[in-house]
C-alpha positions in Angstrom: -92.5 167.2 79.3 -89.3 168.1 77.0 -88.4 165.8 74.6 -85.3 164.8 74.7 -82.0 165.7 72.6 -81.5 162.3 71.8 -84.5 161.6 69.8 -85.1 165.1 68.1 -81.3 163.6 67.0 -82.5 160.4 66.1 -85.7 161.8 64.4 -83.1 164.0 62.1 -80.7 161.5 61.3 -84.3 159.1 60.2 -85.1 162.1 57.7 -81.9 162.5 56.3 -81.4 158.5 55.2 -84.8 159.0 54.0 -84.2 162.0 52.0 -81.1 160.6 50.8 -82.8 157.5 49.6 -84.6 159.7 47.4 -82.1 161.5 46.1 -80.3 158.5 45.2 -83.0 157.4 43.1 -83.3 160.4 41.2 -80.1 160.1 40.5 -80.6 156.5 38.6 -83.2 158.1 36.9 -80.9 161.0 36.4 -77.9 158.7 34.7 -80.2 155.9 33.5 -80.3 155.7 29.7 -83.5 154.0 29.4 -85.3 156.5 32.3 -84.2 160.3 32.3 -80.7 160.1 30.6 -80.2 163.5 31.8 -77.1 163.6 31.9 -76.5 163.2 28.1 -77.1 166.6 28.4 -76.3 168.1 31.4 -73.4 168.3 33.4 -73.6 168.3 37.3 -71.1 169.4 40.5 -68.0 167.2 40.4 -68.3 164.6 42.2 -72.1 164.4 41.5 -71.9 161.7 38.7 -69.4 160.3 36.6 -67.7 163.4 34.5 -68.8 164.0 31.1 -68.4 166.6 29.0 -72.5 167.0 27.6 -73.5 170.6 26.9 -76.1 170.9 25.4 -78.1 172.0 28.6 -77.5 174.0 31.4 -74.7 173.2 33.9 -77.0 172.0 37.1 -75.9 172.5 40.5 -76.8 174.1 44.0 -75.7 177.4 42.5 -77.7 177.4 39.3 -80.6 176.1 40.8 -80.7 178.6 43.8 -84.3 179.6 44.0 -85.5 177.0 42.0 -88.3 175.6 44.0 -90.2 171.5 43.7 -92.8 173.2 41.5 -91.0 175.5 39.3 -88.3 172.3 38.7 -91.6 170.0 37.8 -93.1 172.4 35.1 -89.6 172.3 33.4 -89.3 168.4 33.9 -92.6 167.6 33.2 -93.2 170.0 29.6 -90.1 172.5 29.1 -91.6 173.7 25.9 -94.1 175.6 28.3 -91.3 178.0 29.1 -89.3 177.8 26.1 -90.9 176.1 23.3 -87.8 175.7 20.9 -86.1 173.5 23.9 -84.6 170.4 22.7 -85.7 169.3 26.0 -88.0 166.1 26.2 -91.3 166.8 27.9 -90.9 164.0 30.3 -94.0 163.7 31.8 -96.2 165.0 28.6 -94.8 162.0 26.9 -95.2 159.6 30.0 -91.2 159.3 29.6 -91.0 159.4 33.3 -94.0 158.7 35.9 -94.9 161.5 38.6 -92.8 159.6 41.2 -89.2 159.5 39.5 -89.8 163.5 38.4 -90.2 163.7 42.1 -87.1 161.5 42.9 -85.2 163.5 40.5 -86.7 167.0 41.8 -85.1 165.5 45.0 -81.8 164.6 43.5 -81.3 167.9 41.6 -82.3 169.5 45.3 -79.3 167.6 47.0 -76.6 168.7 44.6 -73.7 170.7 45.9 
């Protein structure tokens, strides 16, 4: 028996508060001074967060992080010096700044960035 419109709808709409929810919460941890505080450093699409003018790292949106897939974004959360070991870049989760779950929550929020 086909299921029917309605709830493959309803099922979508379900995954995309969900998904949201996440990305919300990375973006706490994204703004919060005590948690990520990325964006002392980073600037984001307009509209994103509040504007600032940080530049010290990479502009972040859907653009820049184009191919940039959950895993490859964790390595560079979790120890950036692995890739480039002069970064200024704190190794969030080598220094237990952030658990797993908020890099994952801020994987998410860099993810739904226009």
């Amino acid at each position: 028996m086909p299921v029917p419109l309605r709830l493959i709808a309803m099922a979508a709409a379900f995954a995309a508060v969900a998904a949201w929810g996440q990305a919300s919460a990375g973006r706490e941890i994204f703004l919060r001074r005590d948690l990520g505080n990325c964006i002392a450093c980073h600037q984001v699409s307009d509209g994103a967060v509040p504007a600032v003018r940080a530049d010290v790292g990479p502009r972040l949106d859907a653009a820049r992080l184009k191919g940039w897939n959950r895993d490859r974004l964790r390595v560079l959360i979790e120890d950036p010096t692995r890739a480039h070991p002069e970064t200024v870049m704190p190794p969030y989760g080598r220094h237990r700044l952030l658990e797993s779950r908020e890099i994952e929550r801020v994987i998410d929020y860099l993810h739904a960035l226009p």
